[in-house]
C-alpha positions as CSV (number, residue, x, y, z in Angstrom):
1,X,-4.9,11.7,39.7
2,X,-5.8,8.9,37.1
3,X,-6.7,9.5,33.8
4,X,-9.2,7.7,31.4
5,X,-8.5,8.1,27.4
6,X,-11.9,7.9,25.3
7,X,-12.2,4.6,23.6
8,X,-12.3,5.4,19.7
9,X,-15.0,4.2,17.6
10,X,-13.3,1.1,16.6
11,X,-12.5,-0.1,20.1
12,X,-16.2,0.7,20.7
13,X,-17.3,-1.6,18.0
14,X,-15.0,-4.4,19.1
15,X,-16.4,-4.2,22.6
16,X,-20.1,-4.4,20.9
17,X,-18.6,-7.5,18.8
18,X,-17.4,-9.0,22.3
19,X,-20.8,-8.4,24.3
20,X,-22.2,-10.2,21.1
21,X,-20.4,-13.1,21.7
22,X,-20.8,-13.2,25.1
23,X,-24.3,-13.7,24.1
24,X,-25.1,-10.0,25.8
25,X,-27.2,-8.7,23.4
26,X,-28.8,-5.6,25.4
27,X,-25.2,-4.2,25.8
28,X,-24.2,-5.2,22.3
29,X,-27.0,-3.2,21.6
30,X,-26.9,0.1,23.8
31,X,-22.7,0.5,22.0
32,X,-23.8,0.0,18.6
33,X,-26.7,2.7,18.6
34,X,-24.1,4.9,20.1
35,X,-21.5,4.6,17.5
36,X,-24.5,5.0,15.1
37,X,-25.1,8.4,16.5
38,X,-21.7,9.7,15.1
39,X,-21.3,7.3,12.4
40,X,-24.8,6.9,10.9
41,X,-23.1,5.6,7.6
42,X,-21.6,2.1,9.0
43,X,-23.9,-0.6,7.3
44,X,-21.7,-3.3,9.4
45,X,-23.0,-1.8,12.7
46,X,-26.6,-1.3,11.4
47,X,-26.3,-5.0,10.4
48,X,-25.0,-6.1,13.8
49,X,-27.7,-3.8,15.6
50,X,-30.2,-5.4,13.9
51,X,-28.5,-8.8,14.8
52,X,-29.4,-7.8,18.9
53,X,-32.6,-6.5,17.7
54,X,-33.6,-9.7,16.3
55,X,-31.9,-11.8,19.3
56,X,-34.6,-10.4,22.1
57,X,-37.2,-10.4,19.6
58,X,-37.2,-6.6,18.7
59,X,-37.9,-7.6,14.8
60,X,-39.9,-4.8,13.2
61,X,-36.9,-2.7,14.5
62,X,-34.3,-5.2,13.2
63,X,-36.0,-5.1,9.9
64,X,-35.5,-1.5,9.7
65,X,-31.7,-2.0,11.0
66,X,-31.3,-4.0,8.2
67,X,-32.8,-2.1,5.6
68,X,-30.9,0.9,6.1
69,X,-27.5,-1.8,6.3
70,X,-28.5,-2.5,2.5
71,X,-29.7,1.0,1.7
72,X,-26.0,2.6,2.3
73,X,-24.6,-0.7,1.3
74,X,-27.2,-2.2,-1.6
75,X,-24.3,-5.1,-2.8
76,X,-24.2,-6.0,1.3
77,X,-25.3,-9.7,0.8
78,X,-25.4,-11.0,4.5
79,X,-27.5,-7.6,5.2
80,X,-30.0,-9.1,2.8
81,X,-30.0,-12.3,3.8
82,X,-30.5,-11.3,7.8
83,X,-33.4,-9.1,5.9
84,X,-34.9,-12.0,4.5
85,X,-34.6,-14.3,8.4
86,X,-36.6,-11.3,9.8
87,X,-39.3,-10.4,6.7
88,X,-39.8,-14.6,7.3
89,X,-40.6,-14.2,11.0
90,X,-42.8,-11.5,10.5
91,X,-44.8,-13.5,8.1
92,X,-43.9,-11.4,4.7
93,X,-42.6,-14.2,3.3
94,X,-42.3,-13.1,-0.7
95,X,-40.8,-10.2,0.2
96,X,-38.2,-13.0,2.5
97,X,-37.7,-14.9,-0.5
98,X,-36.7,-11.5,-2.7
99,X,-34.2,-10.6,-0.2
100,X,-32.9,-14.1,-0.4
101,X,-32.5,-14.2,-4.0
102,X,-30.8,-11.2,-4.0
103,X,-28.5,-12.2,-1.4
104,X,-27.5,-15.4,-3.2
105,X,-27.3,-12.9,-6.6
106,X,-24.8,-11.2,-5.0
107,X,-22.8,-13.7,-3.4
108,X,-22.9,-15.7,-7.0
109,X,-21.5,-12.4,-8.9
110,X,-18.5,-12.4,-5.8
111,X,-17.1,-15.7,-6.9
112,X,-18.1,-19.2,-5.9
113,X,-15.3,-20.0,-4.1
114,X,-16.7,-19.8,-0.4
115,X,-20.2,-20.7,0.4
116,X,-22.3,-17.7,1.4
117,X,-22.2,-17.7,5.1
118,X,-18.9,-19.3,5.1
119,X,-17.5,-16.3,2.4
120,X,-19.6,-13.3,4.8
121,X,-17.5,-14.9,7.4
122,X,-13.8,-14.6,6.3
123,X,-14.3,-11.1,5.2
124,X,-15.7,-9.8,8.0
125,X,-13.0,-11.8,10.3
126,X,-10.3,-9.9,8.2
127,X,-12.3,-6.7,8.4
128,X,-12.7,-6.9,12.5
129,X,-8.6,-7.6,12.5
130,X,-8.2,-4.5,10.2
131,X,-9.9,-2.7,13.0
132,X,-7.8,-3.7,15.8
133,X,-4.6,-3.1,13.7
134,X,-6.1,0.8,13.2
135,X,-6.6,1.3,17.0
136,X,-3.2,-0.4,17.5
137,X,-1.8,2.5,14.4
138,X,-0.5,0.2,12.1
139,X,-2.9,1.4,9.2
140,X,-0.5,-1.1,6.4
141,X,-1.3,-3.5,8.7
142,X,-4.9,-3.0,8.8
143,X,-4.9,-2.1,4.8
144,X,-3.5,-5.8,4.5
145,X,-6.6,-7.5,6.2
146,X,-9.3,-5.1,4.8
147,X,-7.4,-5.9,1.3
148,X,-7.7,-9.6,2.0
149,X,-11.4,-9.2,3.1
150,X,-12.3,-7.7,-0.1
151,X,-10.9,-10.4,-2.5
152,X,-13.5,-12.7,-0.7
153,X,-15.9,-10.0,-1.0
154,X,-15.0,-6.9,-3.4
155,X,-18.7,-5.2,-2.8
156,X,-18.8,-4.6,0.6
157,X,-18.4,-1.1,0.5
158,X,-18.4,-0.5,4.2
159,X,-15.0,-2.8,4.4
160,X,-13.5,-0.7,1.5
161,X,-14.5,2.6,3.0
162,X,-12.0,1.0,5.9
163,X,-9.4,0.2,3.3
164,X,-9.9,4.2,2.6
165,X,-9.4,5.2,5.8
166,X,-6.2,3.3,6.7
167,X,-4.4,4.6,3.4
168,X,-5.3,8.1,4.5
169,X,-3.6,7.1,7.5
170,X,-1.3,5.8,5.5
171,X,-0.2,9.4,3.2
172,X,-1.5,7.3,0.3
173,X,-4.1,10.0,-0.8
174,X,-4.2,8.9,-4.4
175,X,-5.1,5.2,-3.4
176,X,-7.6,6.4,-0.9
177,X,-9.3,8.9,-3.6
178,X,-9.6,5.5,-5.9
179,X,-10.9,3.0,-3.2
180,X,-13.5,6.2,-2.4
181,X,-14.2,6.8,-5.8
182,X,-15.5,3.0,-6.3
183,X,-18.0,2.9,-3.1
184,X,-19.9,6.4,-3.8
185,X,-19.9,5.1,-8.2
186,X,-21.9,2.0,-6.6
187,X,-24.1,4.1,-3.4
188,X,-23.8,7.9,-4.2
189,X,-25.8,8.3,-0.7
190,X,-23.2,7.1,1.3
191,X,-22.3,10.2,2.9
192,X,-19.5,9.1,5.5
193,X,-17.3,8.1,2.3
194,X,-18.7,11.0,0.9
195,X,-17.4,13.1,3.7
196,X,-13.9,11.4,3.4
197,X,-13.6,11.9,0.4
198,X,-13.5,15.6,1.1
199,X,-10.9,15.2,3.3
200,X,-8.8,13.5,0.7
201,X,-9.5,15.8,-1.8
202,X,-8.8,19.2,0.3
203,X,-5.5,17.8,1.3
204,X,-4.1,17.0,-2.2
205,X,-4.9,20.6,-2.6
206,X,-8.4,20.4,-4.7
207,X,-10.3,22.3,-1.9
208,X,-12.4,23.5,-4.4
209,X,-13.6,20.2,-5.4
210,X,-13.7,19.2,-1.1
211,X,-16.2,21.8,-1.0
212,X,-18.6,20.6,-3.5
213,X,-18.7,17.5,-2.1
214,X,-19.3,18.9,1.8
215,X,-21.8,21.2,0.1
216,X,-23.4,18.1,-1.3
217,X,-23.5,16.6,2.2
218,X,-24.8,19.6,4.0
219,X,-27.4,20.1,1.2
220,X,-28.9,16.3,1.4
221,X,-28.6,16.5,5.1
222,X,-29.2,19.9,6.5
223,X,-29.5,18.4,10.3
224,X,-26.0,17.2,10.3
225,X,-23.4,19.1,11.5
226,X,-20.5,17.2,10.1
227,X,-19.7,18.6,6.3
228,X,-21.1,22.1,7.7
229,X,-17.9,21.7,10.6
230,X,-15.8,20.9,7.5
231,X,-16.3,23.9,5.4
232,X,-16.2,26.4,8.6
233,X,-12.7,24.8,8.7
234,X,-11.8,25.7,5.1
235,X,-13.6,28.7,5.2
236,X,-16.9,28.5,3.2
237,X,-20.3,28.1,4.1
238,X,-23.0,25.5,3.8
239,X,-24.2,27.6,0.8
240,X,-21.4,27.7,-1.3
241,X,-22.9,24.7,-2.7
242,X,-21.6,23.2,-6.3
243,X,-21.6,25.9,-8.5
């Protein structure tokens, strides 16, 4: 009898990345609002689901794609400026030229040294490698393209979120705590990094401090199950809230 593994949410992003290419947006589509379902807190796929949504001419539903891409990632430049193509097509056109200016802000205060889309680009190239080397486990692998993706840009916080990820795979706890520590200072809503920074913290032994931040989680967002499923397994309860 055969057997069929379950792809993990990074293969299921690269095969939404390769139906993108292959200019199949309605299956591009259908796998990025199903890793959204278990991974609300991705800006990238919110930005790339608003990406299909404004390819077959879904764009009141792109907009909103893309506004919650810069809500969990506010210093996401190419989210605003794909917020600014669709506020444009839907005829808003001030609010189009805010979301441009900001994009350009924030690709100005990232460095000059890569034009805008040509900068956006680069670092998610290295980010999408980052993800195959994580499927492949070879986390120093992947935290060597998710490093070189933030030099180009250093504010995308759902790239150093990544970076978080692989040094946890990694052991390197301490590193992970910092690189989380820097995406919740600039978006304290971002609850996945949030969440793993729980993780982090419970197993260099401050469970005390993991719960407060899983109480946080549960308390912002009572409908989901995640941080409650995280302080069943270290014993406390949704309630035991920061005290």
């Amino acid at each position: 009898m055969s057997t069929f593994s379950v792809p993990t949410v990074q293969q299921r992003i690269s095969q939404g990345m390769a139906s993108w290419e292959r200019d199949d947006f309605d299956t591009a589509l259908a796998i990025f609002q199903e890793v959204l379902q278990d991974h609300p807190d991705f800006a990238d796929v919110h930005n790339r689901m608003g990406l299909c949504l404004a390819m077959v001419g879904r764009h009141a539903e792109a907009l909103a794609a893309f506004q919650e891409a810069v809500r969990l990632s506010p210093t996401y430049a190419e989210a605003h400026l794909n917020r600014g193509i669709v506020l444009t097509e839907l005829g808003r056109h001030e609010e189009a030229q805010a979301a441009f200016d900001e994009s350009s802000r924030l690709d100005s205060r990232d460095g000059g040294a890569f034009p805008s889309h040509v900068g956006n680009q680069i670092a998610v190239t290295h980010a999408q490698l980052g993800d195959l080397y994580l499927v492949a486990n070879r986390p120093t692998l992947a935290a060597a393209q998710y490093r070189a993706a933030l030099d180009v840009r250093p504010r995308f916080l759902d790239i150093r979120t990544k970076l978080a990820e692989s040094l946890m795979e990694m052991g390197e706890m301490e590193g992970a705590l910092r690189e989380l520590s820097a995406v919740l200072e600039a978006n304290p809503e971002f609850t996945g990094a949030r969440l793993r920074m729980g993780v982090v913290l419970h197993r260099l032994g401050r469970t005390d401090d993991a719960v407060q931040e899983w109480s946080r989680c549960a308390q912002e967002d009572p409908d989901d199950l995640r941080p409650r499923a995280y302080l069943v397994s270290v014993g406390a309860q949704g309630s035991d809230a920061r005290r």
